[in-house]
C-alpha positions, 0 to 999 in steps of 0.5 A, a space after each residue: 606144975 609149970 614154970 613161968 619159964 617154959 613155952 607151951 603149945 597149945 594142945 599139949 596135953 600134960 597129965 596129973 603131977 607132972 613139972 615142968 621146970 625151966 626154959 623147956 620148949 614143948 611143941 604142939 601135938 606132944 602128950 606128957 603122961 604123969 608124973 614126968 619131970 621135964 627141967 632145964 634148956 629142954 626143947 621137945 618138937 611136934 608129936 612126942 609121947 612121952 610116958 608115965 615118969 620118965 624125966 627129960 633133962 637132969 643133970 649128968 650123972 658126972 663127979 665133975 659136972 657143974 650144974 651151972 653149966 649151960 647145956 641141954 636136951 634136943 628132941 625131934 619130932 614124932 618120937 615115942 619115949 616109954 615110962 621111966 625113959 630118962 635123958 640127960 643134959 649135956 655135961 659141957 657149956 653148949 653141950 646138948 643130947 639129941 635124939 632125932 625122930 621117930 624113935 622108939 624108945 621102951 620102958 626104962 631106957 637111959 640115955 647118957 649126957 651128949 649122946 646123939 641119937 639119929 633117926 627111927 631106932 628102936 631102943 627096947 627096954 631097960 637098954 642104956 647109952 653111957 655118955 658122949 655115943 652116936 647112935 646112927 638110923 635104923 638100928 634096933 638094941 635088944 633089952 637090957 644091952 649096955 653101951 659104953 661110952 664115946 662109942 659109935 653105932 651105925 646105921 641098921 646095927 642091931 645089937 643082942 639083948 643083955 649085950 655089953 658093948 665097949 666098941 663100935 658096931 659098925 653099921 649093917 652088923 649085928 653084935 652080941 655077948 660081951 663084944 662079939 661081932 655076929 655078921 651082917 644084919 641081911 635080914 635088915 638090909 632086904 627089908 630096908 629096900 637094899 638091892 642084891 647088887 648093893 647087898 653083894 657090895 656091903 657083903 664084900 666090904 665086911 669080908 674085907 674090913 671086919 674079918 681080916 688084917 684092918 690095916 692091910 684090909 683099908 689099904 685094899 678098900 681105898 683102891 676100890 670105888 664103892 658105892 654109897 651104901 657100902 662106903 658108910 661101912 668103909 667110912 666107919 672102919 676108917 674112922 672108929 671112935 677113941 674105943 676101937 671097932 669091933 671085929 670077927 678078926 684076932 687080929 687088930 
């Protein structure tokens, strides 16, 4: 069933008691399995799979929501969304949760409203983003981990399965249990082509930052010139979302 509404490519294959509802935009190359739902101000980019019974688009799961709110989904190119994946509108006027390309997102993945997801993540199943989190490039989140929300996730993070995380996982780090910072994801960063000179660097950068006094430790790391990659970690410590970064320290 398609809505008037909608603006389909040609080619795009849509299977058996699927709905697409409203002012959705699908582009060419996309294969929608059965029984998907896809509603709203939806716009869906070239090469997606999106798999048996997910839904794209629904309302926010918010006691204050107002379904006349004009707000959407985003979804880049070339991603892979499992069965049951299911993503939700963004809660405010103009609001829109995205996710970029490339994505992997395995059966049963909830993304809150307003998350922004970058690019090639892997999300494995049953894993849940809460509202209003970044998730930046390249991380992988363990099945059945939870995220609270407003929080961010940096770039090659990679997070435990069955973890509960309230805070930020700083990029290149790896997170477990109920908030606990593990170390450095170096496995991650050598097969991502990172050099052992800008290894070293984002090393000393942890040390500093996330396994020390913070704001003795931001002191010191603002009179270093850091690279690039290591500087992405600064960044992050130096600006944490409303819910704190996490830590190795006992120390705030």
């Amino acid at each position: 069933m398609i809505s008037p509404e909608a603006h389909i490519a040609d080619g795009v294959r849509i299977g058996p008691y699927s709905v697409i509802e409203g002012r959705v935009t699908i582009a060419a190359g996309c294969d929608i399995a059965g029984h998907v739902l896809i509603q709203g101000k939806v716009s869906i980019a070239r090469g997606n799979r999106i798999g048996w019974g997910s839904i794209v688009g629904a309302d926010p799961q918010d006691l204050h929501f107002d379904p006349l709110t004009d707000s959407g989904v985003e979804i880049g190119e070339n991603n892979t969304l499992r069965e049951y994946v299911t993503i939700h509108r963004g809660s405010h006027s103009g609001g829109m949760t995205r996710i970029g390309q490339y994505n992997f997102l395995m059966t049963g993945v909830h993304l809150a409203h307003d998350v922004q997801m970058g690019d090639h993540n892997v999300l494995a199943n049953n894993v849940l983003l809460a509202g209003h989190i970044r998730v930046g490039n390249k991380c992988f989140l363990g099945g059945g981990a939870v995220f609270h929300q407003f929080i961010h996730i940096g770039d090659y993070a990679i997070a435990q399965g069955n973890a509960a995380i309230s805070q930020d996982i700083p990029p290149y780090c790896m997170a477990h249990g109920n908030n606990l910072l593990a170390a450095l994801n170096v496995i991650g960063l050598k097969r991502a082509g990172f050099s052992p000179e800008q290894r070293a660097e984002i090393k000393r950068a942890f040390r500093l930052l996330l396994e020390g006094n913070r704001q003795i430790a931001l002191q010191q790391a603002a009179l270093i010139q850091w690279s690039d990659a290591a500087q992405l970690l600064v960044h992050a410590v130096e600006n944490p979302s409303r819910k704190g970064i996490l830590t190795r320290s006992t120390t705030p």
